[in-house]
N, CA, C and O atoms as a GROMACS GRO file, in nm:
protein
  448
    1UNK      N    1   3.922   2.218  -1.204
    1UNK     CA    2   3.956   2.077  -1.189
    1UNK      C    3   3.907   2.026  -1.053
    1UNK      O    4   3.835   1.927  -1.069
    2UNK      N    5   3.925   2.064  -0.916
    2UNK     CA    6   3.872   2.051  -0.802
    2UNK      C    7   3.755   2.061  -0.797
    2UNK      O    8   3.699   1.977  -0.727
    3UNK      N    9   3.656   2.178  -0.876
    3UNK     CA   10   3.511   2.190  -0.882
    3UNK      C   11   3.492   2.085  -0.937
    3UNK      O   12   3.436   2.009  -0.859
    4UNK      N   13   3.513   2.034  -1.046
    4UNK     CA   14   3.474   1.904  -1.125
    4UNK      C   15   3.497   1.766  -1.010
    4UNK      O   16   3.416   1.679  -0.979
    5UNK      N   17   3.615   1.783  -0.973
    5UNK     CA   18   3.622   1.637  -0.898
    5UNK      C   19   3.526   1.648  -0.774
    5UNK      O   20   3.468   1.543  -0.746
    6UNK      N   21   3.499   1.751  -0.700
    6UNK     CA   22   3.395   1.746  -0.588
    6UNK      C   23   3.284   1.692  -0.657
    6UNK      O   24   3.229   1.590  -0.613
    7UNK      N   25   3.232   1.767  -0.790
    7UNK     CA   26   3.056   1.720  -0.794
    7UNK      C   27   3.095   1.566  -0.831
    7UNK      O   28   2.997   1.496  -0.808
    8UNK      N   29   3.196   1.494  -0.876
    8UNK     CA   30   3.211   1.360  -0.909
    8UNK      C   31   3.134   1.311  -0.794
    8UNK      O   32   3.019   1.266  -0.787
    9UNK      N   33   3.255   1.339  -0.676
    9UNK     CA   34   3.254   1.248  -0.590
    9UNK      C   35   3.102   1.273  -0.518
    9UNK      O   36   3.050   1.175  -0.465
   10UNK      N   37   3.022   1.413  -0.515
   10UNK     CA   38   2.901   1.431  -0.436
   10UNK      C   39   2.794   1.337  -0.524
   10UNK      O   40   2.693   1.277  -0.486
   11UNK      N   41   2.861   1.348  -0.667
   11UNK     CA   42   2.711   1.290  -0.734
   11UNK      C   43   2.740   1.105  -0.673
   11UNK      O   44   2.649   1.040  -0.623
   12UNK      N   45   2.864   1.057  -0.690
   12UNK     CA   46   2.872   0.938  -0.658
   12UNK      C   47   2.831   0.911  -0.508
   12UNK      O   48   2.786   0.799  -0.482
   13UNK      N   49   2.843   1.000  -0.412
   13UNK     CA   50   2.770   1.014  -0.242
   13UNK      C   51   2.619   0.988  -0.285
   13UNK      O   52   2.568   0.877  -0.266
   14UNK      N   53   2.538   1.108  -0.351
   14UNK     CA   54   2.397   1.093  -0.374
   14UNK      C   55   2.320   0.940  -0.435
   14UNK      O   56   2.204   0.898  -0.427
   15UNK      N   57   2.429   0.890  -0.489
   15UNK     CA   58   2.390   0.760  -0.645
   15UNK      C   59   2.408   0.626  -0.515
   15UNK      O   60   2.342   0.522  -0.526
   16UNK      N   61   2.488   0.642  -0.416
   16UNK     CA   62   2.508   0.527  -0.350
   16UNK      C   63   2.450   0.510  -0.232
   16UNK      O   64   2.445   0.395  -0.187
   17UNK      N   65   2.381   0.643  -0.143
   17UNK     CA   66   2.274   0.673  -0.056
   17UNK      C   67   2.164   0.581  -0.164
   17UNK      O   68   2.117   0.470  -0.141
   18UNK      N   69   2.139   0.671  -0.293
   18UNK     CA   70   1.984   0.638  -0.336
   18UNK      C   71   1.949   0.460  -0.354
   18UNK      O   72   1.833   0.421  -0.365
   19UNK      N   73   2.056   0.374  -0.356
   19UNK     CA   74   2.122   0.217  -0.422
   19UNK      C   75   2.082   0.180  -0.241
   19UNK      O   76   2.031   0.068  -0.230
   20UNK      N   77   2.095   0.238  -0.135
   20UNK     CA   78   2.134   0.156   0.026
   20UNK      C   79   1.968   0.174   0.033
   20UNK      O   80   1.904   0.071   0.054
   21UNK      N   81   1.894   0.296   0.018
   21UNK     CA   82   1.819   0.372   0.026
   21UNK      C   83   1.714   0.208   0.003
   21UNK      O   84   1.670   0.121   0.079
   22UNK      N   85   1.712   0.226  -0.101
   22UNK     CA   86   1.664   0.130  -0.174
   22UNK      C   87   1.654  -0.038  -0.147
   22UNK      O   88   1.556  -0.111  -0.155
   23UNK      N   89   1.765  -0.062  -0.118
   23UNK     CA   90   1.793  -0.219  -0.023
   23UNK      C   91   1.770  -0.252   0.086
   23UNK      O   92   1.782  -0.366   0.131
   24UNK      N   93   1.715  -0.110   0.167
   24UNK     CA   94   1.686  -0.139   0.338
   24UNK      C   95   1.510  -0.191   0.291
   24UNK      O   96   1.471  -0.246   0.394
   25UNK      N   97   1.430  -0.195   0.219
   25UNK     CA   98   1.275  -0.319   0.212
   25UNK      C   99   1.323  -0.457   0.247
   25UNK      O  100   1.421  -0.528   0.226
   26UNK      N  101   1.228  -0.460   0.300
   26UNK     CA  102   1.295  -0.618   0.413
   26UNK      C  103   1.214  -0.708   0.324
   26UNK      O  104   1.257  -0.823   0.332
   27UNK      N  105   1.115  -0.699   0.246
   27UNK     CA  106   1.022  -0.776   0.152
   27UNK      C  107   0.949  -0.798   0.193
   27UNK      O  108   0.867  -0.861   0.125
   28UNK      N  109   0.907  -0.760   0.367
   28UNK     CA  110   0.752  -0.873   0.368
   28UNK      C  111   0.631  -0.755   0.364
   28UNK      O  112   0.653  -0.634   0.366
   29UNK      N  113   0.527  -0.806   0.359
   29UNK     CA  114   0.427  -0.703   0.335
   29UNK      C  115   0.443  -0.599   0.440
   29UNK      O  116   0.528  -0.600   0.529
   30UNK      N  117   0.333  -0.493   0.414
   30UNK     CA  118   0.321  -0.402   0.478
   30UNK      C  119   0.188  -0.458   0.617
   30UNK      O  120   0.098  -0.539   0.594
   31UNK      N  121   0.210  -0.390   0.750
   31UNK     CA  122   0.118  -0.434   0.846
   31UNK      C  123  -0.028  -0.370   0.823
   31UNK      O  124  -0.052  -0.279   0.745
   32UNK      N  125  -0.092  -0.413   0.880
   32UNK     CA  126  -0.226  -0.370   0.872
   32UNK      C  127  -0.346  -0.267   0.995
   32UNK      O  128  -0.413  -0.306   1.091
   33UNK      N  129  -0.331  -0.145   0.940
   33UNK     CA  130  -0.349  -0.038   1.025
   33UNK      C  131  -0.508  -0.034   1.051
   33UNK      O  132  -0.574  -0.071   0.953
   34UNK      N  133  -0.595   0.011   1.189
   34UNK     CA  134  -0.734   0.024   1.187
   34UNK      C  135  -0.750   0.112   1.250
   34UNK      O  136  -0.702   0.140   1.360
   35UNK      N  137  -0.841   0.181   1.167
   35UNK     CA  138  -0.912   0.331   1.212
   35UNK      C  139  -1.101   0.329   1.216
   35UNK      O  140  -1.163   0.247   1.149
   36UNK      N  141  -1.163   0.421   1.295
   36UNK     CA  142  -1.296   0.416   1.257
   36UNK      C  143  -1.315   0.485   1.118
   36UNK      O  144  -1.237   0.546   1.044
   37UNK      N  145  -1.420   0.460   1.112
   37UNK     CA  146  -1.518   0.486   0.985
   37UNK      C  147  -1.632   0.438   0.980
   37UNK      O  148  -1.664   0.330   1.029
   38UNK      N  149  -1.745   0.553   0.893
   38UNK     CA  150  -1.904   0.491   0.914
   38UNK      C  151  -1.920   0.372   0.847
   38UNK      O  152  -2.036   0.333   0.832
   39UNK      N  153  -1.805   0.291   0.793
   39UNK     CA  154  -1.880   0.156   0.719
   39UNK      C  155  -1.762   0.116   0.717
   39UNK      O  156  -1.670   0.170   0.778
   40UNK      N  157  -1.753  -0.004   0.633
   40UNK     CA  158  -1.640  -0.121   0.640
   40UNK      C  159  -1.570  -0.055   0.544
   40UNK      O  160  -1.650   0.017   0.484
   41UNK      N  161  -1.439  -0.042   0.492
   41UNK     CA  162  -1.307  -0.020   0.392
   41UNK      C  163  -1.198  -0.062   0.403
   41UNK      O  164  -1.158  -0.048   0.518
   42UNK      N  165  -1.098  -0.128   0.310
   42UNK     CA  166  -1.012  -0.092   0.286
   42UNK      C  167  -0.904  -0.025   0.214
   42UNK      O  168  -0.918  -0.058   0.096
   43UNK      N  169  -0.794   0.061   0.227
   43UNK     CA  170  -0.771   0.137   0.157
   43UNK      C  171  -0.632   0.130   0.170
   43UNK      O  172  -0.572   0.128   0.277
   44UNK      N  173  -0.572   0.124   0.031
   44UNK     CA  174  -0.398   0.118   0.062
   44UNK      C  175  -0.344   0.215  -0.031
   44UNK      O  176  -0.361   0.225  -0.153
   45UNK      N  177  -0.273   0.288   0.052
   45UNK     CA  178  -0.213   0.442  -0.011
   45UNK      C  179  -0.066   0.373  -0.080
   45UNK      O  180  -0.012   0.286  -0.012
   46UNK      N  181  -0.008   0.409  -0.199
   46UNK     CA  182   0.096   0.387  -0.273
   46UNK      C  183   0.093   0.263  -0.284
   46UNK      O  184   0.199   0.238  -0.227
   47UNK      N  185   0.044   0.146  -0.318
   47UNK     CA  186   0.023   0.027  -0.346
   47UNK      C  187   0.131   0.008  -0.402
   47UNK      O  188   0.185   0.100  -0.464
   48UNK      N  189   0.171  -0.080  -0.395
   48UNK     CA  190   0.297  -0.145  -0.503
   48UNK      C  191   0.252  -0.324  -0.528
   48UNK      O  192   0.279  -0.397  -0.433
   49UNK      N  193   0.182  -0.393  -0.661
   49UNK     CA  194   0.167  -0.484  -0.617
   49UNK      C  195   0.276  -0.596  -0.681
   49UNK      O  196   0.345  -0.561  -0.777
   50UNK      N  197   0.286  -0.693  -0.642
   50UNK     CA  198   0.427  -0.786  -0.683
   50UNK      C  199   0.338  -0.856  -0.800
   50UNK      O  200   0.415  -0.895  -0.888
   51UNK      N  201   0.180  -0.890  -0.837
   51UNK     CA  202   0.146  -0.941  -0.916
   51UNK      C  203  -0.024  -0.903  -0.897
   51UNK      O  204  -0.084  -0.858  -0.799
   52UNK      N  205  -0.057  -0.928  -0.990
   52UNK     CA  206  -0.217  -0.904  -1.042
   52UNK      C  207  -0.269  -0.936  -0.877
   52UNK      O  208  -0.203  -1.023  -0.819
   53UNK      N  209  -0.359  -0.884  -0.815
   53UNK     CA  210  -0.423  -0.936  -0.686
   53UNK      C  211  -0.624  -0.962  -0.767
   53UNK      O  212  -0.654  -0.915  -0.876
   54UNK      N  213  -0.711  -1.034  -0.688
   54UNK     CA  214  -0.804  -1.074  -0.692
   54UNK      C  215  -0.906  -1.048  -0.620
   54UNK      O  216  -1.022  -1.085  -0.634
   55UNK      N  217  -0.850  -0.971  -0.528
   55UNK     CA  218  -0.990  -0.957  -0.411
   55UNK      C  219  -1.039  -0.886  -0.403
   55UNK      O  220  -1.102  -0.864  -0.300
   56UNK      N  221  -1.040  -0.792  -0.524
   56UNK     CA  222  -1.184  -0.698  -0.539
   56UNK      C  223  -1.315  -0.818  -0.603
   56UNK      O  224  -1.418  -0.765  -0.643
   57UNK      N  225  -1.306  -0.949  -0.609
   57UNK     CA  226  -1.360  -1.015  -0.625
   57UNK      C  227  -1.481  -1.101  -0.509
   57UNK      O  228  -1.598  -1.136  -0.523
   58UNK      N  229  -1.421  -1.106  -0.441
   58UNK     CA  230  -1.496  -1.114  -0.307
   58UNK      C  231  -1.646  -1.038  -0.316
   58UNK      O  232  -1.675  -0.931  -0.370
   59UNK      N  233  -1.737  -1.142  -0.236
   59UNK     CA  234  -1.884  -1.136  -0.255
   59UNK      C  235  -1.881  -0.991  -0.123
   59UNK      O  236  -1.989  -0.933  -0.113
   60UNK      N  237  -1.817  -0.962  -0.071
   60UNK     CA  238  -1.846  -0.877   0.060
   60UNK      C  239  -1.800  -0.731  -0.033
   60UNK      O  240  -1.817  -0.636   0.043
   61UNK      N  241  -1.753  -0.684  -0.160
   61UNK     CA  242  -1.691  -0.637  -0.178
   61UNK      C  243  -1.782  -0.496  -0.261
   61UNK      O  244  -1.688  -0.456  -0.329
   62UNK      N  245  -1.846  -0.445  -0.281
   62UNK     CA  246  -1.931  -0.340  -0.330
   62UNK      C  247  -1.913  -0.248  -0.439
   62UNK      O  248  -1.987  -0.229  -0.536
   63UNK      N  249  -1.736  -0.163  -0.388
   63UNK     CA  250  -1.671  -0.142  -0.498
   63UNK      C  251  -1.556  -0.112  -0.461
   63UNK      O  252  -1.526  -0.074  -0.348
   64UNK      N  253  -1.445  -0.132  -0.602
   64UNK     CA  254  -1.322  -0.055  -0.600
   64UNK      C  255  -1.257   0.022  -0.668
   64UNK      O  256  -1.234  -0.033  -0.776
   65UNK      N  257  -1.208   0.136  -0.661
   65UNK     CA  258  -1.163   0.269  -0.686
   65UNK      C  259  -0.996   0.238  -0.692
   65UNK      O  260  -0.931   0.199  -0.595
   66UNK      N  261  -0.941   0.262  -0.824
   66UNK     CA  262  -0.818   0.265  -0.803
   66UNK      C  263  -0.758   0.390  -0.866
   66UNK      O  264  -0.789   0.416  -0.983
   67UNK      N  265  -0.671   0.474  -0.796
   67UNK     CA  266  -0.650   0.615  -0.931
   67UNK      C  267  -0.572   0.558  -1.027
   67UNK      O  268  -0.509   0.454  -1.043
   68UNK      N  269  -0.606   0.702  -1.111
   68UNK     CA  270  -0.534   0.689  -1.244
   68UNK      C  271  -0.396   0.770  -1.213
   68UNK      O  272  -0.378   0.822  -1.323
   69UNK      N  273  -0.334   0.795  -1.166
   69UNK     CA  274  -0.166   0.843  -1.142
   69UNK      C  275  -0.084   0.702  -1.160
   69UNK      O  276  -0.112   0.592  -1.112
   70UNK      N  277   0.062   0.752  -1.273
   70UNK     CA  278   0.083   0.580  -1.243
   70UNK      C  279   0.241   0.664  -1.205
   70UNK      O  280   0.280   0.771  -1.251
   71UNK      N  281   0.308   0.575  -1.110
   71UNK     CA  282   0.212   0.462  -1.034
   71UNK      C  283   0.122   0.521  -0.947
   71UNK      O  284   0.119   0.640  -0.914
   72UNK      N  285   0.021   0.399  -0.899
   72UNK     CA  286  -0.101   0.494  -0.844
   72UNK      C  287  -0.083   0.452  -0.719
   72UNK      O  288  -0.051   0.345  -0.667
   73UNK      N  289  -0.121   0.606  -0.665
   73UNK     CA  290  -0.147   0.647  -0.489
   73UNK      C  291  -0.219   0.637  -0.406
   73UNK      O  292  -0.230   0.699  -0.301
   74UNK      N  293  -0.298   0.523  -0.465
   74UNK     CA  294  -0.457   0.472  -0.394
   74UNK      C  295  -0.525   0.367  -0.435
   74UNK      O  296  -0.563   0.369  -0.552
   75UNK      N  297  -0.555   0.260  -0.358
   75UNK     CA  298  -0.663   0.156  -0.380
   75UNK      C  299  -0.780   0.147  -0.290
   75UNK      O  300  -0.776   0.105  -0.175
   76UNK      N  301  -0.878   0.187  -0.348
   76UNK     CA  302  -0.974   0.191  -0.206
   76UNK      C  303  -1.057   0.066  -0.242
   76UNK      O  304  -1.088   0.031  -0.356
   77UNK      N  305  -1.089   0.000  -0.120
   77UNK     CA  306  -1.222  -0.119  -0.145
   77UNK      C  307  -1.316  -0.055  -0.065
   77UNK      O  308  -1.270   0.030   0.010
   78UNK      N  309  -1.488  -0.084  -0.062
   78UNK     CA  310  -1.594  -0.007  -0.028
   78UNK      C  311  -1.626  -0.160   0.044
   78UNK      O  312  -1.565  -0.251  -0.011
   79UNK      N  313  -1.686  -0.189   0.123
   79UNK     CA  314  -1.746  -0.309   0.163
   79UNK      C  315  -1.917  -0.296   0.140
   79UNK      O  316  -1.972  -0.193   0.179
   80UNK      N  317  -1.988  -0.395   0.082
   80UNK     CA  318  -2.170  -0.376   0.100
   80UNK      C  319  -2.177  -0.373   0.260
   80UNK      O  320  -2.111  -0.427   0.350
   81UNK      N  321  -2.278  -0.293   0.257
   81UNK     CA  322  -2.309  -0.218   0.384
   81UNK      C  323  -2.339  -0.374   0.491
   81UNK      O  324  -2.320  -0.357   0.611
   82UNK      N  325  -2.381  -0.512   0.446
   82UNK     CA  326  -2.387  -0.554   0.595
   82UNK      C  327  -2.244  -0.624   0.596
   82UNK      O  328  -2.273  -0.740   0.570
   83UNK      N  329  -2.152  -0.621   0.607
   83UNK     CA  330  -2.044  -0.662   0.554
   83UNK      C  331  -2.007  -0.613   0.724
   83UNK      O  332  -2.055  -0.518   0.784
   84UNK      N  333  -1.913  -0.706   0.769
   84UNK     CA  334  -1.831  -0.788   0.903
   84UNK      C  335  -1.731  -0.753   0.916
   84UNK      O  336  -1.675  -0.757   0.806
   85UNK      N  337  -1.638  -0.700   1.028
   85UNK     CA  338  -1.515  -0.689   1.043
   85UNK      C  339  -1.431  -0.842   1.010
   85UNK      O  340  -1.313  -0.837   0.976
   86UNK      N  341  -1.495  -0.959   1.022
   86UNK     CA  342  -1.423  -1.052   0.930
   86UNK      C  343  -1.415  -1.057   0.739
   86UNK      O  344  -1.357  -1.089   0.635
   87UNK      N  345  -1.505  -1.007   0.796
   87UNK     CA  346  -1.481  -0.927   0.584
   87UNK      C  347  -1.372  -0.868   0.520
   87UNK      O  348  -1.300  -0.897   0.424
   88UNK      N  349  -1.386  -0.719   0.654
   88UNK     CA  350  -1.246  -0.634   0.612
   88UNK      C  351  -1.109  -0.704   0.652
   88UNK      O  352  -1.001  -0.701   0.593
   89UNK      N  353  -1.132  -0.741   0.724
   89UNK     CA  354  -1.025  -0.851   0.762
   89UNK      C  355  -0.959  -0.960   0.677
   89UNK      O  356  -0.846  -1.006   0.690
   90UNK      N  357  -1.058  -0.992   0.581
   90UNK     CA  358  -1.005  -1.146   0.490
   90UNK      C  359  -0.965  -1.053   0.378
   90UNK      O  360  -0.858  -1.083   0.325
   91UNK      N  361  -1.047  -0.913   0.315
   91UNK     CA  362  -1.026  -0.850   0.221
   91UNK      C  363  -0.889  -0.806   0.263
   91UNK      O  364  -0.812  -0.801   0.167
   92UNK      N  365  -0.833  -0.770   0.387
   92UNK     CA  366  -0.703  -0.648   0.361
   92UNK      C  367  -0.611  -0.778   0.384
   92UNK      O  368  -0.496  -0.750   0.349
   93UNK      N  369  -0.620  -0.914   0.430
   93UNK     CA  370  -0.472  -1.028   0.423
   93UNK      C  371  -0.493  -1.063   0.287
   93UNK      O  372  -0.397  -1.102   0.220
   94UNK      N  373  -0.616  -1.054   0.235
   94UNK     CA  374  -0.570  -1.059   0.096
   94UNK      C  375  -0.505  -0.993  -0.008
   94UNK      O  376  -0.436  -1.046  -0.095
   95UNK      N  377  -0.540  -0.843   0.008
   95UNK     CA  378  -0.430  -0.772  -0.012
   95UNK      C  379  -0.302  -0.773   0.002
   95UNK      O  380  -0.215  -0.763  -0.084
   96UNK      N  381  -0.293  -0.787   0.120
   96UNK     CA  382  -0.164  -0.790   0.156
   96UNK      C  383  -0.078  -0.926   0.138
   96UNK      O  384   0.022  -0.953   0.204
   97UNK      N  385  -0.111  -0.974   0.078
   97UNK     CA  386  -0.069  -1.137   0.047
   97UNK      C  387  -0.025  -1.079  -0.146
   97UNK      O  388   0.038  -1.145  -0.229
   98UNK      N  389  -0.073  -0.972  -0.161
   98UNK     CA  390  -0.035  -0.912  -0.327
   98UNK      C  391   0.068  -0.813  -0.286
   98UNK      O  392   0.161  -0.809  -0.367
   99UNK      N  393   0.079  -0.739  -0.196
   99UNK     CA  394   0.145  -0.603  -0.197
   99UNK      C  395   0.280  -0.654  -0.142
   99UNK      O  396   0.323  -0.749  -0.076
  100UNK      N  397   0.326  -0.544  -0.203
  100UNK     CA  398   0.527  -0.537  -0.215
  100UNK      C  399   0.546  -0.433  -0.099
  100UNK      O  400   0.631  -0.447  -0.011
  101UNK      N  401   0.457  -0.327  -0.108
  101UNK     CA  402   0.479  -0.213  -0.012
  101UNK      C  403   0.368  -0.131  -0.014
  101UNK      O  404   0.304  -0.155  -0.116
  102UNK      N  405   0.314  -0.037   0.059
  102UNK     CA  406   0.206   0.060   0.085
  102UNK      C  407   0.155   0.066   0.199
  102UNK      O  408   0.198  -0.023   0.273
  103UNK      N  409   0.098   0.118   0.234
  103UNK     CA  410   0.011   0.156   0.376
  103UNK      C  411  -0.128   0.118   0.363
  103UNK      O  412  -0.211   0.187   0.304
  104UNK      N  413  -0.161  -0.029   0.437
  104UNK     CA  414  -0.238  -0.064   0.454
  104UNK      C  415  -0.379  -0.034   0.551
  104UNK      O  416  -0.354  -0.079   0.663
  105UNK      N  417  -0.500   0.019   0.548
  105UNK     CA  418  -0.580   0.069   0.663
  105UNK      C  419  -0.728  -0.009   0.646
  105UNK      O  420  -0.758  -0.045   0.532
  106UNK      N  421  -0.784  -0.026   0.712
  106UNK     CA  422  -0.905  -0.113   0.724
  106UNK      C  423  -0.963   0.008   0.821
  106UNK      O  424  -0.887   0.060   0.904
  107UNK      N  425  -1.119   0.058   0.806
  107UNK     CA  426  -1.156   0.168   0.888
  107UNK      C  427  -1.298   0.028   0.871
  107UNK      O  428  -1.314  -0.069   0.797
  108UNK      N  429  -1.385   0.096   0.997
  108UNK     CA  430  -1.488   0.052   1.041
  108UNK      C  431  -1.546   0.109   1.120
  108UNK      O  432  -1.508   0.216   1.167
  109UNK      N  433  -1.682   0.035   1.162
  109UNK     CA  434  -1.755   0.133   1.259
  109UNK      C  435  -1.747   0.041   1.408
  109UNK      O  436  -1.831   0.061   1.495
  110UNK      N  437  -1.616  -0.077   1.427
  110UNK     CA  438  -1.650  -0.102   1.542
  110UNK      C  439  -1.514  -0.011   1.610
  110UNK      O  440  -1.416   0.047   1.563
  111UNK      N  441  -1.556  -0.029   1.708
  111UNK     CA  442  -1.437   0.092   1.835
  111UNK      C  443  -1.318  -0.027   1.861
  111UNK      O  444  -1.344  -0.139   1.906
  112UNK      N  445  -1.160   0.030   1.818
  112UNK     CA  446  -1.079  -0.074   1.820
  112UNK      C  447  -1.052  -0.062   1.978
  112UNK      O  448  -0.976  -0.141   2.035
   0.00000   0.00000   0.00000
């Protein structure tokens, strides 16, 4: 009877951590991280998006790679090679103007 009422109360500890756990997302996007790299990208690890996004549409845009894991753990954009740090720049607020949550990174070849 005591064994039973402990896992009650531990499973109800675990169920109400996972519920707070959950409510601390403040909602606004995720910030926008920059690293080098030999060419322009952006790339957002665990994407979560709040609605369809568009900016793999963009003329600066070459290609995009999204995995197949759902949910998926990767969005990469490729930039065409003469493509501008105002490129990666308009490409990742556009992103991020779709995303709920993920880790946003923009790599390039200029030295931040």
């Amino acid at each position: 009877m005591i064994v039973r009422r402990l896992q009650t109360i531990a499973l109800a500890f675990v169920l109400a951590v996972m519920v707070l756990a959950g409510c601390t997302q403040d909602g606004s996007p995720p910030s926008i991280n920059y690293e080098h790299g030999e060419f322009w990208s952006v790339t957002v690890e665990k994407p979560r998006f709040h609605e369809e996004e568009q900016c793999g549409q963009d003329p600066a845009v070459k290609l995009v790679v999204i995995s197949t894991d759902v949910p998926s753990s990767a969005y990469y954009v490729e930039l065409q090679p003469n493509a501008t740090r105002e490129d990666a720049d308009r490409i990742a607020s556009c992103l991020r103007r779709f995303l709920e949550s993920g880790t946003l990174t923009v790599a390039g070849p200029s030295e931040w």
